[in-house]
C-alpha positions in Angstrom: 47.7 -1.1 50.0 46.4 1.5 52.7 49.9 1.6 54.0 50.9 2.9 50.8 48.5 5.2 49.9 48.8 6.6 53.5 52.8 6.8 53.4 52.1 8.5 50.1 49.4 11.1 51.8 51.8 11.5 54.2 54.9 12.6 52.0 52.9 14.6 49.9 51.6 16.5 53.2 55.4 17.2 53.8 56.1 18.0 50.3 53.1 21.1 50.6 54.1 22.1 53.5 57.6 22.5 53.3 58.7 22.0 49.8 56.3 24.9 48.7 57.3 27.3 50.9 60.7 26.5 50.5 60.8 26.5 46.5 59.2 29.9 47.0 61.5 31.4 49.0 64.1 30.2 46.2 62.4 32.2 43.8 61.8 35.2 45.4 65.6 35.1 46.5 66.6 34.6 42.7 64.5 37.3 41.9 65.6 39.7 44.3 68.9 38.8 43.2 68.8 39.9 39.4 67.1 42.4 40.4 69.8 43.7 42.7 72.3 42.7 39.8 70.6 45.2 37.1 70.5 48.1 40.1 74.3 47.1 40.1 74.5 47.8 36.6 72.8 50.8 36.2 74.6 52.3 39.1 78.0 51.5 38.2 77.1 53.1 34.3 79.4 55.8 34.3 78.0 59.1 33.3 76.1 57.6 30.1 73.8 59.7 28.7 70.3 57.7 29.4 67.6 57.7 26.7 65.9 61.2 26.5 68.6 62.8 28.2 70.9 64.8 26.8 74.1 65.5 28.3 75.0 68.8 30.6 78.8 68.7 29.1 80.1 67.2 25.8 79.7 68.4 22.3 75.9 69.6 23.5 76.1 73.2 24.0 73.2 75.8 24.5 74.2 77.7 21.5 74.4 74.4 19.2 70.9 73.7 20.9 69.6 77.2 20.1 71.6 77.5 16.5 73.0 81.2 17.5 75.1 82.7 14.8 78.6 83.7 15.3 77.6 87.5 16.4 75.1 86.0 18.7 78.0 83.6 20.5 80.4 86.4 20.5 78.0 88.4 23.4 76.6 85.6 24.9 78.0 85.1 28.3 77.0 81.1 28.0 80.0 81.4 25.9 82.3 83.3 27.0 82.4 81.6 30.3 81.7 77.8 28.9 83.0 75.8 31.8 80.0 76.5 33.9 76.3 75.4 32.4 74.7 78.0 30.7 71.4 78.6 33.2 73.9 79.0 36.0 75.9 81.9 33.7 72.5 83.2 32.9 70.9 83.4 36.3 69.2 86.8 37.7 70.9 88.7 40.4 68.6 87.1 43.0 69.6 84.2 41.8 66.4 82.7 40.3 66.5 81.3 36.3 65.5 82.9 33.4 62.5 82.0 32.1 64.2 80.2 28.6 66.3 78.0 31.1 63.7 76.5 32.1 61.8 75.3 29.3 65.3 74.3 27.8 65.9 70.7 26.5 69.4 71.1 28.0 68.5 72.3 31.5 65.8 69.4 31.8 67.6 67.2 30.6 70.5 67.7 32.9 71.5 65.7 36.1 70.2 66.6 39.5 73.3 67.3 41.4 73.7 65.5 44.5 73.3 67.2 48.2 75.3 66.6 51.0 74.0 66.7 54.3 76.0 68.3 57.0 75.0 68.2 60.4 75.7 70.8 63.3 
């Protein structure tokens, strides 16, 4: 009988000591997998407009946004030059924003363009 319950001791030593650190590994493995999977995910969405943002190009323009009327369109550079964004038609000669760009639901919500490093 004290064979048995010493064999027994003596797996469930093994068990703890290995089997533990072994299933935990496991786990954190299978979490840092599906958590790699969802960053997969989200990276590969193409340019989806995210919840709270509203998108830079599309049917979104500054003058739907700010309701101008057709006289107001008609001078409004935004406008007339609608390929670029609208803060970048309306920036200052020194090339700083106007102060309703920044405040604006469209510029905010716009995304951050991505910089390239170049090295000399």
């Amino acid at each position: 009988m004290e064979g048995l319950v010493s064999g027994g001791a003596v797996i469930l030593g093994l068990l703890l000591r290995f089997g533990l650190p072994i299933l935990m590994t496991v786990l954190f493995i299978w979490f840092l997998r599906r958590l790699d999977e969802r960053w997969q995910r989200e990276g590969t969405q193409s340019e989806a407009v995210r919840p709270g943002q509203i998108p830079m190009f599309g049917d979104l323009r500054c003058w739907i946004l700010n309701d101008c009327t057709p006289e107001q369109r008609q001078r409004c550079p935004a406008f007339i030059e609608a390929i670029r964004p609208c803060w970048q038609v309306h920036r200052h000669g020194n090339g700083n924003l106007k102060e309703g760009c920044l405040g604006c639901e469209l510029f905010k919500g716009a995304p951050i363009p991505l910089q390239v490093k170049t090295t000399i």
